[in-house]
N, C-alpha and C positions, 0 to 999 in steps of 0.2 A: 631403448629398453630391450634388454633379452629375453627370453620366453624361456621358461624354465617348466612350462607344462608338454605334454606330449599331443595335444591340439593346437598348431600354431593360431586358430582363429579365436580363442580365449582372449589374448591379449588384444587384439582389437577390438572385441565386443566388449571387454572392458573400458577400453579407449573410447568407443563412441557411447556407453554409456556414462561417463564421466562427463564426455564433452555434452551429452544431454541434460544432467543437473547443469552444468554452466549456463546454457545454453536458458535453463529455467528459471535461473536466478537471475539472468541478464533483466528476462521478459519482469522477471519480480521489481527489480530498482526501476526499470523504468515505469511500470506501474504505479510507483510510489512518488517519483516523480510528477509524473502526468497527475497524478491528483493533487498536489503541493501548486502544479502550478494554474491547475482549471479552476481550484479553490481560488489562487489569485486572481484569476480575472474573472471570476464570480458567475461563471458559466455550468449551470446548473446541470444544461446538457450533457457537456461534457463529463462533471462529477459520477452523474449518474450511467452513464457507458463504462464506465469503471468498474461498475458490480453486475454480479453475475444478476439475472431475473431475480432469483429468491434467495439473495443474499440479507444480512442480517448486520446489522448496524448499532453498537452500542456507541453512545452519545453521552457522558456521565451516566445518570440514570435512566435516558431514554433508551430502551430497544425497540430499534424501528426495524420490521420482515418487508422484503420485496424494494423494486423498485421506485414503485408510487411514496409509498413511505419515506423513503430516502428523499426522493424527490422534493417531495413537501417541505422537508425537515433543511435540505439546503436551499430552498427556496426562499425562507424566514431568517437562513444564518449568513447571507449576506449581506449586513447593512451597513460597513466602511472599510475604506481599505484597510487591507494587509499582506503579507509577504511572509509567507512560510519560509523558515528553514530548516532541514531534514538531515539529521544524522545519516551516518552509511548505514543501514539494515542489515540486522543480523537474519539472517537464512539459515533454514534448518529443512532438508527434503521433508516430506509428509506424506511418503506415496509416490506411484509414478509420475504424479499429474499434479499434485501440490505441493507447496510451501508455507513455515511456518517462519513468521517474517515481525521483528520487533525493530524500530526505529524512533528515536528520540526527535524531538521537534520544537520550535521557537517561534511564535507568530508575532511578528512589531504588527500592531492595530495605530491606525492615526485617526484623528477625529480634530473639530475646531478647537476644543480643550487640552491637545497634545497626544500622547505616546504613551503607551502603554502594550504593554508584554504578556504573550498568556506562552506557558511550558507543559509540558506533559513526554506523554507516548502513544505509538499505536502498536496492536498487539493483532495482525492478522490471520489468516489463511487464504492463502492465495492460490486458484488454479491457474494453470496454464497449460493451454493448447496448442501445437506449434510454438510461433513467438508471440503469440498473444495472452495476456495472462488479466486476473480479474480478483476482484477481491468477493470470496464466498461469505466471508466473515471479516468485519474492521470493528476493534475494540479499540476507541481515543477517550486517553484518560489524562486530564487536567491535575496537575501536579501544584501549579501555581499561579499568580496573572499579577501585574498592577494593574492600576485605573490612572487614566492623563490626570 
């Protein structure tokens, strides 16, 4: 890349600002990730280190504030397997420090009666710190399901 300003340090602070959105949407997928896969093995804990303290949680028509709330809420939504699958996330910056983050999703549920499907999206805001990132705001919105 040539420099075409008469500051040659522009194109570098450009450069490691770039490389910092990247750097933020990495911490973003994996984020998204790590809760796809904590939700599968029904670890409550784990879901809930995902969100910031006073993050906010839309559930269909539930909005649930904070972690306790959260907590409760996937406490009660664990009751048979299933396996998330997670579109790639579209990323949008939000700031120095957030992302605004839309990913598509596919849950196979089994149960003694069989297989059944639920689809939708999540509609985030995500901070991130370093390479740690969190979700401030998760909006999961049910599009469709069968029943086994």
């Amino acid at each position: 890349m040539t420099s075409t300003s008469a500051d040659p340090g522009t194109d570098r602070g450009d450069l490691e600002a770039e490389v910092a959105v990247l750097s933020a949407a990495e911490a973003a997928r994996t984020l998204i990730h790590d809760y796809a896969l904590a939700c599968d093995e029904h670890d409550v804990g784990a879901v809930v280190a995902l969100f910031e303290p006073d993050a906010e949680l839309w559930a269909g028509p539930r909005q649930l504030r904070g972690r306790d709330e959260i907590r409760d809420f996937y406490a009660g939504a664990f009751d048979r397997p299933r396996r998330h699958i997670v579109g790639v996330a579209a990323l949008v910056p939000d700031g120095a420090s957030s992302l605004m983050a839309h990913a598509s999703f596919v849950a196979i549920e089994t149960s003694t009666l069989g297989t059944g499907l639920t689809w939708g999206s999540y509609s985030d805001r995500i901070v991130v710190s370093g390479d740690r990132a969190r979700f401030a705001s998760r909006r999961i919105t049910i599009d469709g399901s069968t029943t086994p």
